[in-house]
C-alpha positions, 0 to 999 in steps of 0.5 A: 733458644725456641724454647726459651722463646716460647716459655718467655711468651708464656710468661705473665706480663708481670714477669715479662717486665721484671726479666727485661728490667734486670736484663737492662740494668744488668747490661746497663751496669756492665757497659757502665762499668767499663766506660768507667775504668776506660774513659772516665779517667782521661775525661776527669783528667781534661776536666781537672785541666780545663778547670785549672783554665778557668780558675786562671780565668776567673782569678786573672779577672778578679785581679784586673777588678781590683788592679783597674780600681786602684787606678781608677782612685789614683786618675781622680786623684791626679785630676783632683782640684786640691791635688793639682793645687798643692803639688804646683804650690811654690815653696816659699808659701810655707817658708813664709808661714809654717801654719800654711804647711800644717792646713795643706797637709790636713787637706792631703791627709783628709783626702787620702784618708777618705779614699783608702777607707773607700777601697783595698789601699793601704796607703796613698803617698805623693812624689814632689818637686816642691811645696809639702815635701820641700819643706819637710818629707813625710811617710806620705810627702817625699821628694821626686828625686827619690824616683827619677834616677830609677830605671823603671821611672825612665822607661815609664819616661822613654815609653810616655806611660803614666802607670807603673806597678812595682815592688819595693826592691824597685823603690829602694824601701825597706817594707816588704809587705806590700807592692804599688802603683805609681802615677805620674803627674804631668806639668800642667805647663808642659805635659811632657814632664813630670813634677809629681807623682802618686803611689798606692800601696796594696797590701800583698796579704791581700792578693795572697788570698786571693791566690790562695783560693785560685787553689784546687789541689793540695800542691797546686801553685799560684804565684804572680811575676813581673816582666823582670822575672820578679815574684810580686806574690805567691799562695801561702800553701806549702809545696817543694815546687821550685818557682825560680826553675818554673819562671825560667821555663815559661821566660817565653809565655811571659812576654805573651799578652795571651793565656798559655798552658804549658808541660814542663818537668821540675825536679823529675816531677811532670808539672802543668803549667797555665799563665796569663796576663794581667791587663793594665800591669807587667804581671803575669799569673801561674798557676801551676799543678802536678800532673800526680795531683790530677790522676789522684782525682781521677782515681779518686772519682774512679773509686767513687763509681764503683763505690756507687754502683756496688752500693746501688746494685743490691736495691735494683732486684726489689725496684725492678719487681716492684716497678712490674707489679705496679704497672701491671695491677694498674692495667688489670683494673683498667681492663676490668673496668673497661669491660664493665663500660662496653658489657654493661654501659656504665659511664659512671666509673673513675679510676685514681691513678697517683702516677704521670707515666704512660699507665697513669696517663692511659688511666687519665685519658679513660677518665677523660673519655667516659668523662667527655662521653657524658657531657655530650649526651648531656649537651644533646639533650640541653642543645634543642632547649639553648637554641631558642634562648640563643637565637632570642637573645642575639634578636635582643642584642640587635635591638636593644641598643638601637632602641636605647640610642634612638631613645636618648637621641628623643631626649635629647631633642626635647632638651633642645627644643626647650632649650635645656643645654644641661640635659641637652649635654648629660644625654649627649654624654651618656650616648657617647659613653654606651656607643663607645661601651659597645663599640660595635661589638669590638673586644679591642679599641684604640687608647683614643676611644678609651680616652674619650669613654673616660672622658663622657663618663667623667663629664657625667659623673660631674653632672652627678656630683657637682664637677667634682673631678678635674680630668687631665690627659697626657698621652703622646700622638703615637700611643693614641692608635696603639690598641688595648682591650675594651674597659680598660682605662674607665673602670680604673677611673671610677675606682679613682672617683668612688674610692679615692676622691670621693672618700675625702672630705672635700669629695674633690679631686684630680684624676690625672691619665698620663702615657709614655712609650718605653723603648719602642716595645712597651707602652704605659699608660697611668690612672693616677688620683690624688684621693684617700689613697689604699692601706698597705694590706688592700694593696697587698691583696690587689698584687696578689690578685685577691681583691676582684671587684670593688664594691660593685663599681666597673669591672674588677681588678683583677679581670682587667689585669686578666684580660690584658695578659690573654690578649697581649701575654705575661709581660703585660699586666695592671700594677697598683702604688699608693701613698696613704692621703697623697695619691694612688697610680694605677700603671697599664702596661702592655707591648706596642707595635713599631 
């Protein structure tokens, strides 16, 4: 063994690696294989059985969709004005005029026509105890005494429910091919009884269906029953499984609104057995699957590992050799470029690297540090030559300003002494406008301080072009305090004036800056102009963050709707929507706090 040790530690890096590469895979290969054969059939057994759950789940749930829609029809149905007119319409009123039948019952027929168009129903009939189907039974009018010595009406009578699904052995009806939902209507005079009564007809093809996909095996068995032990429908596959001898093994879970999984063997054949109500019926849906179906898929998939690894195994020898001459010629040219830099002082190498693993990123890091050691000694050398121009240039922005402020306020006294209010408000206007500009410094305002920048450079853009925009606000008291980025809202306005109101031909318009407060959480505020408008291409190119500037009026698009996801994150932006000749809005929206 030391032996071994020794001649390892010998070895070449290279050949290091590609020995512990196929002693992982090898080992790795090994244990996967046996938790296979051991493990993997009991877990695909639970995930067959688990699955079967949620297949019962997921089709239970389809059904109650379609089963609370055919309900739902059937309430606006019974509470439908014309329904409640007819069904209470004496008889007399036809015996009298046979005309008045016929246009009452193109009213029942339009309504019930356009509702089986809308849903899953084959057919819409009413139970009557006058009116239409006094006068004369059709295959949609029919007298209520053809339901009211029936059992399943007096229980709905005994137990007050208004809804009922039966089957047509329960209606006493020769068609086979479908099962309805009842709904009573009760006397508007006395709402214990009951004078008329509406039945939607499904068709059992249609729940067949979806039976049939609840399927997962071959043999699998999806049917539903009532709670009299009835089969309402069942899958269309082909399987001996006997439905009567399973109903009678699971009589118990039936009678439970909760879903159920049950063993049970039928005919020598184990057999897992899941149920579940349906909600708003007496259905119950099974789903049954031969446990022989299940351990089929387990060896089946058992198959497919071993199948798997057979298949791969041959390749892992080439990867292994392959991933250890990699690796290692990558880290001999870093080492051998590392000596040039410490022997020779040369900074000016890069190395490629093509790959993001460890050797990769060691490679990005050396790049990153000769890279970051030649900007510091370029830095150094700028660093003496930038100090003055800083210090110089923060002096200038000390005094500018003031000289600027102090410059205007003279102009704006002489204006006043020779009693020029016109001068006297434009220079006033413009102070405003730069004082709020620079707001002390600040890189984020109150939405009141950009709304009184807008409203000084609007006031100056009216000296200029002859009171051209008319500036309306409304934003809510609560929003004025929230805090946005510096230029925010007056370069959007004077892109609303140069590019919208401007190019019209009257060169008159209104700019309208309007705020709401969304949820508590977020807030908007819009620019909108009532100018030219933007083409569908220059929109485009705003959404897509192409259009930076425009025309070299303000700042860009683009820089506001950066600089307000950098302060307040992705969620906040600047979004355009415009209307050729009718108006442009421009919407910034960004987070509050509450």
């Amino acid at each position: 063994m030391k032996r071994i040790a020794n001649t390892f530690s010998n070895m070449s890096i290279k050949y290091k690696l590609f020995a512990s590469y196929m002693f992982v895979i090898l080992i790795s290969f090994g244990i996967f294989s046996f938790m296979n054969y051991v493990i993997v059939g009991r877990d695909v057994e639970k995930q067959a059985i688990y699955s079967s759950g949620k297949i019962v789940d997921q089709t239970a749930s389809f059904l109650e969709n379609r089963v609370s829609s055919v309900k739902n029809v059937l309430n606006i149905l019974a509470l439908d004005s014309t329904v409640q007119e007819l069904v209470n319409r004496p008889d007399d009123y036809y015996y009298e005029n046979i005309g008045n039948w016929l246009v009452d019952s193109q009213r029942f027929t339009r309504l019930f026509y356009s509702t089986c168009q809308n849903f899953d129903i084959l057919s819409i009939s009413i139970y009557m105890t006058q009116g239409l189907a006094k006068l004369s039974e059709t295959d949609s009018y029919f007298l209520f005494e053809r339901i009211e010595k029936l059992p399943w009406y007096q229980q709905m009578v005994l137990k007050g429910e208004l809804f009922a699904w039966v089957t047509p052995k329960m209606l006493n009806v020769a068609r086979k091919d479908v099962v309805s939902l009842i709904r009573l209507i009760p006397d508007p005079k006395n709402i214990s009884e009951y004078r008329a009564a509406l039945r939607a007809d499904i068709s059992i093809a249609e729940i067949e269906r979806i039976l049939n996909q609840a399927l997962f095996t071959s043999r699998t068995l999806a049917f539903i029953v009532n709670s009299n032990g009835e089969v309402v429908a069942r899958s269309l596959n082909r399987t001996n499984l006997s439905i009567g001898e399973i109903i009678k093994g699971i009589e118990k879970n039936i009678s439970s609104q909760e879903a159920n999984v049950v063993e049970m063997e039928v005919g020598g054949e184990k057999l897992l057995v899941r149920t579940r109500s349906i909600s708003d019926t007496d259905w119950y849906l099974v789903l049954v699957t031969p446990y022989k179906e299940i351990h089929e898929l387990n060896i089946k998939t058992i198959k497919q590992v071993f199948f798997m690894i057979f298949l791969i195994a041959p390749f892992t020898l080439i990867f292994a050799f392959w991933a250890a001459t990699s690796s290692t010629s990558r880290i001999k040219r870093l080492t051998h470029n590392m000596k040039k830099v410490i022997e020779k002082g040369d900074f000016n190498i890069e190395l490629d690297s093509h790959s993001q693993d460890e050797v990769g990123q060691l490679i990005y890091t050396f790049n990153y540090m000769l890279k970051k050691i030649k900007e510091l000694l370029h830095e150094q050398y700028q660093l003496g030559k930038e100090k003055k121009n800083l210090e110089l240039k923060a002096l200038q922005s000390q005094i500018n300003p003031h000289f600027l402020y102090n410059t205007l306020d003279l102009i704006n006294w002489i204006a006043i002494k020779n009693k020029n209010e016109d001068i006297s408000r434009l220079v006033t206007s413009l102070s405003q406008f730069y004082k709020l500009s620079l707001s002390k410094g600040e890189d984020v305002v109150t939405v009141e301080n950009e709304i009184e920048h807008v409203k000084a450079y609007v006031m100056i853009q009216n000296y200029r072009f002859d009171n051209c925009i008319d500036l309306k606000i409304d934003v809510p008291q609560k929003l004025l305090q929230a805090r946005i980025p510096k230029l925010t809202l007056q370069p959007l306005v004077e892109n609303s004036i140069h590019h919208g109101i401007l190019e019209k031909d009257e060169q008159k318009g209104t700019i309208i800056i309007k705020g709401e407060i969304i949820d508590d959480k977020m807030a908007a505020i819009y620019v909108i102009d009532d100018g030219v408008g933007i083409s569908k291409e220059v929109l485009e190119k705003i959404k897509k963050g192409e259009v930076e500037t425009s025309k070299g009026h303000g700042f860009g698009i683009k820089n506001i709707n950066e600089r307000l996801k950098i302060y307040f994150g992705n969620e906040a932006g600047l979004f355009y929507e415009s209307k050729i000749n009718e108006k442009t809005v421009a919407k910034v929206l960004f987070p509050v706090e509450e």
